[in-house]
C-alpha positions in Angstrom: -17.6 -27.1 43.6 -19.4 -25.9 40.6 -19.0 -22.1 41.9 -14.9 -22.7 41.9 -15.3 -23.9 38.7 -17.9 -21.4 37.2 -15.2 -18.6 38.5 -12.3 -20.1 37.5 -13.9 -20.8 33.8 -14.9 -17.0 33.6 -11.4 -15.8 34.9 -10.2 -18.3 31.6 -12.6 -16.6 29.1 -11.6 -13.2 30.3 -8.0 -13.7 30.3 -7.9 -15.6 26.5 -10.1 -12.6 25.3 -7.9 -10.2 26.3 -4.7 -11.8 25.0 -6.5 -12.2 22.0 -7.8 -8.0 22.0 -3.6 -8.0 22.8 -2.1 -9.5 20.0 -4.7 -8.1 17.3 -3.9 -4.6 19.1 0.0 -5.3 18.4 -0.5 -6.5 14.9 -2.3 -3.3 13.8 0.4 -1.4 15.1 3.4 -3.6 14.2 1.9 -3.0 10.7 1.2 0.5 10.7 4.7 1.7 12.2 6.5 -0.8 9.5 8.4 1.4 6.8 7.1 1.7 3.4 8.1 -1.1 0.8 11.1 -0.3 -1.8 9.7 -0.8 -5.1 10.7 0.0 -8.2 7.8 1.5 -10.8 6.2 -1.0 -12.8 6.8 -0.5 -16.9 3.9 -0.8 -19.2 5.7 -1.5 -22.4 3.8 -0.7 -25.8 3.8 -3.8 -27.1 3.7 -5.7 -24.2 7.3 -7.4 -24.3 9.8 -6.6 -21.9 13.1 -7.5 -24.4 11.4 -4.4 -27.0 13.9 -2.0 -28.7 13.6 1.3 -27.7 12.4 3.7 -29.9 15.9 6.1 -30.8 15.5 9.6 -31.4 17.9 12.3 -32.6 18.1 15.9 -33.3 16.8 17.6 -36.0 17.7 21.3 -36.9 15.1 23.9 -38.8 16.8 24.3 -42.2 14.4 26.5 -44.1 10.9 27.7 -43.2 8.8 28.4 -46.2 5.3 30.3 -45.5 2.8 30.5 -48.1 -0.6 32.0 -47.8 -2.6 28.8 -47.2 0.8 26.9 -45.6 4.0 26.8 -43.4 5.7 24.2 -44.3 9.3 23.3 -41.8 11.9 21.8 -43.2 14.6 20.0 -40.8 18.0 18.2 -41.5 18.9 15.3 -39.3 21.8 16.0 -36.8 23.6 12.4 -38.8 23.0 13.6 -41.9 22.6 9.8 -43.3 18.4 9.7 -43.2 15.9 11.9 -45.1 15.1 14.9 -44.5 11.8 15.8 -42.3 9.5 17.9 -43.3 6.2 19.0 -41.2 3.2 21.4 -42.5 1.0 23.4 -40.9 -1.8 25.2 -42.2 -2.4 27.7 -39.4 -1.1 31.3 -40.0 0.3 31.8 -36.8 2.4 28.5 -36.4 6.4 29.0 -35.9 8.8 26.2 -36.6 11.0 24.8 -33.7 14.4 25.7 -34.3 15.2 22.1 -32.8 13.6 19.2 -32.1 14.0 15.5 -31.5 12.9 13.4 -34.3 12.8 9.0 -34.6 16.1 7.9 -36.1 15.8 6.3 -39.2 
């Protein structure tokens, strides 16, 4: 009697391992044949709030370039006309102004 149930115990132990080796097996591939996940990219705001304004920008067009010896100095007028003017220097001899660029409204 113990031999039947020796045999019938082993016959058990091999048939719950190898539904568990089964389902394991199926997971990993279940898993790795599933389609990638539709995400949108996370945004790192500046300042860390979500509700921010957005920094505005407009374009600026090279008005006069003035080069001096020990200076190049750019001067641009806003494409609104309503804020200041911008000006950007440059002491290297072989800088050239943009003739347009995109400057922060004001």
């Amino acid at each position: 009697m113990t031999s039947i149930y020796s045999a019938m115990n082993y016959k058990l132990k091999r048939c719950y391992r190898i539904s568990l080796l089964l389902f394991f097996l199926l997971t990993i591939v279940n898993k790795s044949w599933a389609p990638a996940r539709m995400h949108k990219n996370t945004i790192i705001y500046p300042t860390g709030h979500k509700y921010e304004q957005k920094q505005k920008y407009e374009v600026c067009r090279l008005k006069k370039e003035l080069r001096r010896p020990t200076e190049i100095k750019c001067f641009y007028t806003r494409q609104d006309k309503l804020g200041s003017e911008l000006i950007i220097t440059n002491d290297q001899p072989t800088f050239s102004c943009l003739k347009e660029m995109k400057c922060k409204r004001e």
